[in-house]
C-alpha distance (Angstrom), angle and dihedral (degrees) to the residues before:
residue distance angle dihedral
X1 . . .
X2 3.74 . .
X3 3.76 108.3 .
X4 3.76 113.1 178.4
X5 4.02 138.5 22.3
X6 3.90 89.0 -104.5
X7 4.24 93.7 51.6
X8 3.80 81.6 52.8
X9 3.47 95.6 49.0
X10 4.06 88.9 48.0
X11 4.10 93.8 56.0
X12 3.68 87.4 40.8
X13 4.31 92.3 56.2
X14 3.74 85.0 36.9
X15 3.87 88.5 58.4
X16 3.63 94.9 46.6
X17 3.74 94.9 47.8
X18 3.82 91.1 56.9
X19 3.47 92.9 72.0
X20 4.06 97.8 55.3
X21 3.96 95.5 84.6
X22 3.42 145.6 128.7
X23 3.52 96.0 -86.3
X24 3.99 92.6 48.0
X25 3.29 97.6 48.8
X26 3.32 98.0 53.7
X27 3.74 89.3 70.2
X28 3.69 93.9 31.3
X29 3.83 104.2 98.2
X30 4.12 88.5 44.4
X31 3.92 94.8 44.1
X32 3.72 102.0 46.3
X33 3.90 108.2 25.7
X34 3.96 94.8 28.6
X35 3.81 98.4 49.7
X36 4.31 119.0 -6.3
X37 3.88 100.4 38.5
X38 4.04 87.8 60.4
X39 3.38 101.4 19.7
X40 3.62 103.7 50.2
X41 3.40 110.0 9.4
X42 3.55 93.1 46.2
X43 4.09 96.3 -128.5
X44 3.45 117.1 112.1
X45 3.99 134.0 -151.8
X46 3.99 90.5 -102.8
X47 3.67 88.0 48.6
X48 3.49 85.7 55.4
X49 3.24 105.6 52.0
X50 3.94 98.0 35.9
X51 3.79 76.2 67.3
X52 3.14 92.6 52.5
X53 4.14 102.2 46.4
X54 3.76 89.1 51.2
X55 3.82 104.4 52.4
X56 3.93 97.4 23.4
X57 4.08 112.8 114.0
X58 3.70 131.9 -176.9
X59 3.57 92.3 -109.8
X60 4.11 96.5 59.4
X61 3.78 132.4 160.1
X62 4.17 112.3 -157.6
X63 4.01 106.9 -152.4
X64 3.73 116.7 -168.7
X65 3.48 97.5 11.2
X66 3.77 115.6 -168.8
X67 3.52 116.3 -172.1
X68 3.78 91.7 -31.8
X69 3.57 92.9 -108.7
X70 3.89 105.1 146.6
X71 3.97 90.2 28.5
X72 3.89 87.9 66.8
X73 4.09 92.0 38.7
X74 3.97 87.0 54.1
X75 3.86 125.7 103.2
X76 4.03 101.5 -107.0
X77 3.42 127.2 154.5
X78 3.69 124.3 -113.5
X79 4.07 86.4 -117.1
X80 3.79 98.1 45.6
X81 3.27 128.9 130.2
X82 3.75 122.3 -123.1
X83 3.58 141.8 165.8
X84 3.98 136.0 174.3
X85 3.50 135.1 -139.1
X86 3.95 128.8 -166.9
X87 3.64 143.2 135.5
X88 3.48 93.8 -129.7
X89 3.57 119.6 80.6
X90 3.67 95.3 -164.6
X91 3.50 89.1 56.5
X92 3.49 96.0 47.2
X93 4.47 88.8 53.9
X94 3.84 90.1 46.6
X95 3.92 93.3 56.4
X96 4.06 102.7 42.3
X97 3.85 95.5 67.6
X98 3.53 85.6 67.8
X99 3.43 105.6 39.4
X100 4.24 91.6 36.3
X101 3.89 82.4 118.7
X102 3.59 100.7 75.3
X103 3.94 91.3 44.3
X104 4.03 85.9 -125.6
X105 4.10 120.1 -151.2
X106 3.52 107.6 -129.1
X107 3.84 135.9 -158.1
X108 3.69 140.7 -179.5
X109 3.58 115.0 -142.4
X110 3.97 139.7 146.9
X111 3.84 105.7 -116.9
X112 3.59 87.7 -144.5
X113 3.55 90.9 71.5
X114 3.68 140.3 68.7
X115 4.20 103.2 -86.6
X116 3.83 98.6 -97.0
X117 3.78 96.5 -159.8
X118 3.58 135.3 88.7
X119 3.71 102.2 -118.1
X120 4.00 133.8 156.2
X121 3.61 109.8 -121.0
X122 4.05 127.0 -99.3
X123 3.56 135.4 -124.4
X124 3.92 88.6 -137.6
X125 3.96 142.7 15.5
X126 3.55 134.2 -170.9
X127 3.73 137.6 -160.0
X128 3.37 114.0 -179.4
X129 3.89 127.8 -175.8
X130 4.26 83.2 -17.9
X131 3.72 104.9 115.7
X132 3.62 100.3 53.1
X133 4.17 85.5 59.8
X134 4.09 91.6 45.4
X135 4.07 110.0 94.1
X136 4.18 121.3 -124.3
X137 3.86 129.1 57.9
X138 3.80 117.4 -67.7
X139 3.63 98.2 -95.6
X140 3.93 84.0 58.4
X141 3.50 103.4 40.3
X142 3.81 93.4 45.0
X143 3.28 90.2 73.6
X144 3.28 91.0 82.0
X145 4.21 87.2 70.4
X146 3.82 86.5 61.4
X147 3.67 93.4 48.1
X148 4.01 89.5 47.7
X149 3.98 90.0 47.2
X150 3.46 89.8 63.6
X151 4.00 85.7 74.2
X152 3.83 93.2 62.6
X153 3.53 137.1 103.2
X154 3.30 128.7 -133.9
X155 3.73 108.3 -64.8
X156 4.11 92.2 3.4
X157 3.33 113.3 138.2
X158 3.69 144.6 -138.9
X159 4.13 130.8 -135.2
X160 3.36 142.3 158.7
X161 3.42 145.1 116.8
X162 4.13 139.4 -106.0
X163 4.15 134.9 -177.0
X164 3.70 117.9 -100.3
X165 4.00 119.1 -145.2
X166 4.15 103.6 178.2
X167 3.75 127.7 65.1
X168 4.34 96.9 -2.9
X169 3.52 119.9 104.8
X170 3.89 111.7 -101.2
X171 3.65 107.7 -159.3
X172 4.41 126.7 -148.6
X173 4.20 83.3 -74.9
X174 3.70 98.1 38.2
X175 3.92 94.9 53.7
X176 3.60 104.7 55.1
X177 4.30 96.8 31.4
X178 3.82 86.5 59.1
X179 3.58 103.2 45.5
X180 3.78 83.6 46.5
X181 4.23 86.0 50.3
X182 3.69 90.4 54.3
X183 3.51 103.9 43.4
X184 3.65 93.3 53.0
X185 3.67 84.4 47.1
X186 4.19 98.5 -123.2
X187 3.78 80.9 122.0
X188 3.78 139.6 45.9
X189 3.41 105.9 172.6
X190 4.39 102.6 108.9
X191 3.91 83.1 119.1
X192 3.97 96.6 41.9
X193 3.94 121.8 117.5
X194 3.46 147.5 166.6
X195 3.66 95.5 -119.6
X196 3.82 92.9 54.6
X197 4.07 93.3 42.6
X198 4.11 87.8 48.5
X199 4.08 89.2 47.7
X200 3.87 95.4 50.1
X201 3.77 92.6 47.7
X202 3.77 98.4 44.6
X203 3.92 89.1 51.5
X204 3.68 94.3 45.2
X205 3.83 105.6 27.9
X206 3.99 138.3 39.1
X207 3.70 87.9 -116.0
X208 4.24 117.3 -130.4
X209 3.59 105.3 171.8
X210 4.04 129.7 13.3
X211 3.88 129.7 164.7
X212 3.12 157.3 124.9
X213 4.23 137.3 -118.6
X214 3.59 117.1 173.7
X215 3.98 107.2 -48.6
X216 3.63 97.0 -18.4
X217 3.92 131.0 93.7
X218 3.79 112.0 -146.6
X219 3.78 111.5 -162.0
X220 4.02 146.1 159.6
X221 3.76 138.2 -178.3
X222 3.38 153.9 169.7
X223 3.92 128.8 -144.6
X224 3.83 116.4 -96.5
X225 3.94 114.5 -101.0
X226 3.98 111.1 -106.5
């Protein structure tokens, strides 16, 4: 028996986090960024990494990181620093053969929580394609950003990306892949919006960047001076 909001949101993360495995992510890279990230969400690779190049910084933390696909495609230098942070282990093993050059820190941690490690703060974070996958509305799950901007330093900023499901236009491969997403449970985003997204960041964040292409909200930030 489920007995609270937060047990509910712990089988509902469990569920998601199933699906990120070896067999998974074998197809990842070709499934999402070769055929449903420009296809049906309407952002393409470039896109992606032209997001990347212009808010990437030598002092970088990678949260939710996939394969490590774009990480490795983005401009670092050899001498950067770089860490990643995920709740999925197998996630976490898939990306640092790639990365292995820049010796990157790594940490598990729920995004939902308050980060539990010790860890000196970044010039830039990314999230990319994370949110959409994290359970609870928008005003919930966002908290996660705030929890995140806690890692930056002074005038660091924060970018990513996440899948919108209310009020965008979901074309004849959009429809079906994200009902399919949700039932499984690898998403949780039936409630998300742009209008939410945009409120939480303007409230929380001096906002840099903030639109939308097809289903996908492309965003970056930097903590408000105190």
């Amino acid at each position: 028996m489920i007995s609270s909001d937060s047990d509910l949101t712990h089988v509902k993360i469990v569920r998601s986090q199933q699906y990120f495995n070896k067999l998974s992510l074998f197809f990842y890279d070709a499934l999402l960024y070769g055929v449903i990230s420009k296809y049906a969400w309407g952002c393409s690779i470039a896109r992606l990494d032209a997001h990347y190049r212009k808010h990437i910084s030598a002092n970088h933390l990678e949260v939710g990181v996939g394969t490590g696909f774009l990480l490795n495609r983005a401009p670092l230098v050899p001498t950067a620093r770089l860490a990643l942070m995920d709740l999925s282990a197998e996630c976490l093993a898939k990306t640092l053969p790639k990365v292995a050059r820049y010796r990157p820190e790594t940490y598990v941690q729920n995004i939902l929580e308050p980060v539990k490690h010790a860890v000196a703060p970044f010039d830039s974070i990314s999230i990319n394609y994370v949110l959409h996958c994290v359970p609870g509305s928008l005003d919930r799950k966002s908290i996660a950003l705030t929890h995140l901007a806690a890692l930056l330093a002074p005038g660091g900023r924060l970018f990513g990306t996440t899948v919108l499901s209310e009020g965008v236009r979901k074309n004849l491969l959009a429809r079906p892949f994200m009902w399919l997403m949700n039932a499984l449970g690898v998403f949780n985003n039936r409630q998300d919006n742009a209008r939410a997204l945009e409120n939480y960041l303007r409230a929380h964040f001096k906002v840099v960047e903030f639109s939308v292409e097809g289903a996908t909200a492309i965003f970056a930030v930097e903590a408000r001076s105190t």
